[in-house]
N, C-alpha and C positions, 0 to 999 in steps of 0.2 A: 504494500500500500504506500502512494505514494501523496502527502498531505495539498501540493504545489504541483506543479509542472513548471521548468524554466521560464515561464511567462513576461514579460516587463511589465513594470508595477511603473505606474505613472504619477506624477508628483498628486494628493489630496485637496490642494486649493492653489488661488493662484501665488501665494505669498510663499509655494514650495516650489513653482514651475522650475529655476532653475534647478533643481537635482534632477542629475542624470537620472534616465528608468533603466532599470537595471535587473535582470534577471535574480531570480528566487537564491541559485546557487550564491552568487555576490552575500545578497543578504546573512546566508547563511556561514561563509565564511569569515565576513565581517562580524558577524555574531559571535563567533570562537573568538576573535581578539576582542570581544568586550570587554571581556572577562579579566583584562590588565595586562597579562601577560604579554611578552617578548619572545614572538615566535617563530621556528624555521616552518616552511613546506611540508617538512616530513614531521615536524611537531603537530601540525595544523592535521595531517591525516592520520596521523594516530590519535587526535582527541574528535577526532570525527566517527571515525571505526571505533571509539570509547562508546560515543554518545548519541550521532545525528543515524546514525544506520538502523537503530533500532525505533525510530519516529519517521525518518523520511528517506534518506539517503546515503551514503559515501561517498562524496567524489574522488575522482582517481587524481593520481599527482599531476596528471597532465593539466586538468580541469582546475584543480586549487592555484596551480600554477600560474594557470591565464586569468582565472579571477584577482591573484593578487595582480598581475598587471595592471589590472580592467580597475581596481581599487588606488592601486598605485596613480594611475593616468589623472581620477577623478580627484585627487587629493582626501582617500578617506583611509589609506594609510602611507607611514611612510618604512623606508627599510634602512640598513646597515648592514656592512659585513663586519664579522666578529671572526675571531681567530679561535680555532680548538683545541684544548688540551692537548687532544691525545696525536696532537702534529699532524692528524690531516688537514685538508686545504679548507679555508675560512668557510663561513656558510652566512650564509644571508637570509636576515632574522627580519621580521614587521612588526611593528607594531601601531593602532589605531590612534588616526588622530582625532581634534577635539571638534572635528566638522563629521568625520566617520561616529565615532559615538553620536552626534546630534541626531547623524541622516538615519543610522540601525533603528536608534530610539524612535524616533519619528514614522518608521516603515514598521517598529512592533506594534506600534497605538495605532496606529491610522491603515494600514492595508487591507482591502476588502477581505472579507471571512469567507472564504471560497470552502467548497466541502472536499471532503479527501477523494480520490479517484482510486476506486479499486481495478486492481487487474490482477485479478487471483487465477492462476496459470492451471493449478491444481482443479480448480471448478471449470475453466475451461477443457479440458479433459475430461473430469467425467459428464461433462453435459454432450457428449460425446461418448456415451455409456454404452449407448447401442452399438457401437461398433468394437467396443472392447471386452475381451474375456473377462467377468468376474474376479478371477483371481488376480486381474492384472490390476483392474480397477481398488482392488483393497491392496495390492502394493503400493502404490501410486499415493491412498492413503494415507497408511503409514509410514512409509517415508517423511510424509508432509506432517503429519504426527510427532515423530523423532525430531524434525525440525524446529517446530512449533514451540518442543519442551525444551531444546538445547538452549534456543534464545532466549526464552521462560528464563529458565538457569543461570545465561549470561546476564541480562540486566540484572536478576536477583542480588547478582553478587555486584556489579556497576552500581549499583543501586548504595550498597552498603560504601562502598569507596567514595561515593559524590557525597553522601552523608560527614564523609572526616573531614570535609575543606567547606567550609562556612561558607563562600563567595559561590557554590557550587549548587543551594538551597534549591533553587527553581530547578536546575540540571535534574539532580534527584526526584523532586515529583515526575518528570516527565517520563526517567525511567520507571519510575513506579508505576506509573501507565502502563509502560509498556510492557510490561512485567506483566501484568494485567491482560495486557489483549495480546500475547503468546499465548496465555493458562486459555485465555478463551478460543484462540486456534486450534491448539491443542484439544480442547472440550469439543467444538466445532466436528472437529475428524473423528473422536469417538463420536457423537451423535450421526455423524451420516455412517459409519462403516454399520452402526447397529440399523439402520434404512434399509443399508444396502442386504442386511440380512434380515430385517424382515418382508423386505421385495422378493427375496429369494424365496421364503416360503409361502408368499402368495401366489409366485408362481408357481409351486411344485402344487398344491390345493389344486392348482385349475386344471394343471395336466390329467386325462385321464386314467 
């Protein structure tokens, strides 16, 4: 499930017209550096793969990449390169500035409330029932099942670590959601496999 699609969000009134529109991803990466910190690319996708994957998405490095450009260009952050201990070659760090916090801020309160767009790949399949073996059909399940609970699992414990860092409060509820609507995926896939077995026995009743 995906909450957004890249869309461009357009300025609110006309006292915002100048901010650039900017795709969802932006938003979202600007987001990460709300949070104060001074961060590289490969900081920025691992607190993504921490937190945004299990509400909306992961962008890949390529992606974080050209968004920080695309932020860079706008002036909503700026960079440095820093030298690393361990003697490999410097690495270039972002961090938000004080026009970037306004605009994030501004695109939390004010962006249309658009609804989540599901595309559950797993129901496209079996809606497509009739052409699949039975047995394939409750594979196809449980796997999604097994899925459902791993991620259950991983926010649970995400869940607990956003808990240790005070500045992280809101992070935490959202995996707690999410947490949430895994257990219900999970719930979800045993209520249709017990469907799918009591379709079976209404079919065998009909047979003669």
């Amino acid at each position: 499930m995906r909450n957004v699609t890249d869309e461009k969000v357009g300025a609110a009134s006309a006292g915002d017209a100048e901010r650039p529109a900017l795709p969802a991803t932006s938003w979202a990466v600007l987001g990460l550096l709300s949070f104060g910190e001074e961060l590289s690319g490969y900081d920025l996708k691992k607190w993504s793969d921490w937190s945004l994957r299990f509400f909306y998405w992961s962008p890949s490095f390529s992606q974080i990449y050209g968004e920080l450009k695309r932020l860079e260009k706008v002036g909503y952050v700026s960079s440095r390169m820093v030298a690393q201990e361990t003697g490999n070659r410097d690495k270039r760090v972002y961090v938000i500035t004080d026009e970037g916090m306004a605009a994030v801020r501004h695109w939390a309160r004010e962006a249309p409330v658009e609804p989540p767009v599901l595309k559950h790949g797993v129901m496209l399949r079996l809606w497509l029932g009739h052409l699949l073996e039975a047995d394939r059909m409750r594979e196809v399940l449980g796997r999604h099942r097994e899925y459902a609970e791993a991620m259950r699992e991983r926010a649970e414990v995400d869940v607990e670590s956003a808990r240790a860092e005070e500045a992280w409060a809101y992070p935490a509820l959202v995996l707690k959601w999410s947490e949430r609507f895994y257990a219900s995926e999970r719930d979800l896939a045993d209520a249709m496999l017990a469907d799918l077995d009591e379709m079976d026995g209404l079919d065998a009743k009909s047979r003669p």
